[in-house]
N, C-alpha and C positions, 0 to 999 in steps of 0.2 A: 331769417337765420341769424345768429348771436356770431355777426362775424369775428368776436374777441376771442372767439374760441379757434380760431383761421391759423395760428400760429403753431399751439400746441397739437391741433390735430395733424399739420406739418412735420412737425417737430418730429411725432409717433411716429408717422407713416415714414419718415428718414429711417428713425430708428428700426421699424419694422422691418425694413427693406436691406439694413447693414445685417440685423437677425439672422435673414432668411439665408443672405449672402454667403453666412460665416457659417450658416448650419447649427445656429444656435435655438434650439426647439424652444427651451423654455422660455428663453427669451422674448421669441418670435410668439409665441403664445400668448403671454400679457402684452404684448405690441399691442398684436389682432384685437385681442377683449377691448384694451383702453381702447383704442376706434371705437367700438360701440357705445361705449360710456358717453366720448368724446362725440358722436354724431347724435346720439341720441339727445344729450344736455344743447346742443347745437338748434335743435329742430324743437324744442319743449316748449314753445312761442304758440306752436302752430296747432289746429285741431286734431287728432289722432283718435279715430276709431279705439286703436289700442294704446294707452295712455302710456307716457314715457316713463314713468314707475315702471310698468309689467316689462321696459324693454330693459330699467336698469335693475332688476330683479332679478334677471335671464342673466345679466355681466354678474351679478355678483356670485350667483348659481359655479359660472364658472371660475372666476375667482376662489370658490372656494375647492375647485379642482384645482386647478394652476398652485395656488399656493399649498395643500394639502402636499401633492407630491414634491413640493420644494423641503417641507418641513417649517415653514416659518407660520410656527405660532401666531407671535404677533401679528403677521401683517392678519392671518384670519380671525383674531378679534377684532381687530380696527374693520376689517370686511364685516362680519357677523353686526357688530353697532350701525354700520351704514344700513347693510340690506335692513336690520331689525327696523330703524325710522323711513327708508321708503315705503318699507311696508306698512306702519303706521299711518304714513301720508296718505298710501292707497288705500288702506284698509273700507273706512268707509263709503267709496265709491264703489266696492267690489261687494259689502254687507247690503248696501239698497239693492244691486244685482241679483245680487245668490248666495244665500248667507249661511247654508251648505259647504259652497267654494270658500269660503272667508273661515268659517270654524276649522276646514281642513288646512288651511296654510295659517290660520293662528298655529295649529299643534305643530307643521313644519317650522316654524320661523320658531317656539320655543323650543325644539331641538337645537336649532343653532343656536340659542342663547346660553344653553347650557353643556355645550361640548367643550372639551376638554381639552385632546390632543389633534393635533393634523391629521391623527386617522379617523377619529371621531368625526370630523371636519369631511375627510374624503368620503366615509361612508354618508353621508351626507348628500353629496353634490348631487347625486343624479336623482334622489327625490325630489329634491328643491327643485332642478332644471323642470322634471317632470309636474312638478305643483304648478312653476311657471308657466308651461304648456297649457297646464286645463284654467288658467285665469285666461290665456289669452283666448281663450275658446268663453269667458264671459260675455269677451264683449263682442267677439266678430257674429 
């Protein structure tokens, strides 16, 4: 495990926990997601049935709910560039798989490259969450 990551996932799970306290959703929400970034990046060392791509695929899925209903633009293009190159990373591990699954989340992941607004953004999310779902079903 990348114990340099021991801090910041500290850090989150502080923050998560003051979130929760205060009743702060939105906030409590990007806490939770960053944990899985944070634990996934943590464990990316190690051999994984389902490769830590598909799990940072699933955060970013969410990310692009999280911030959709916040409104912030920005932060979902700097999301939409991350997920675009993990998905690049993975892509070809997922093409020698099933290259069926890979053409159908090429056409997801170009929807997010070319949206627009945080609502284009949210109508978004729950396909992507759901794409991420049938890749994790590639490999198990």
């Amino acid at each position: 495990i990348k114990t340099d990551l021991n801090p910041q996932l500290k850090a989150t799970i502080a923050d998560l926990s003051r979130s929760i306290t205060t009743k702060n959703q939105s906030n409590s929400l990007r806490k939770a997601n960053q944990v899985t970034r944070i634990a996934a990046n943590m464990t990316e060392e190690f051999q994984h049935k389902v490769p830590v791509q598909v799990t940072l695929l699933d955060y970013y899925g969410r990310e692009f709910e999280i911030w959709s209903a916040d409104g912030n633009a920005g932060q979902l293009k700097t999301t939409s560039a991350e997920f675009n190159q993990t998905w690049q990373a993975l892509r070809p591990t997922v093409l020698a798989r099933n290259s069926n699954e890979a053409k159908t989340f090429d056409a997801i992941v170009a929807q997010t490259q070319t949206a627009k607004s945080p609502a284009d953004y949210g109508r978004l999310a729950t396909p992507v969450l759901n794409a991420v779902d049938n890749l994790e079903k590639v490999f198990n």
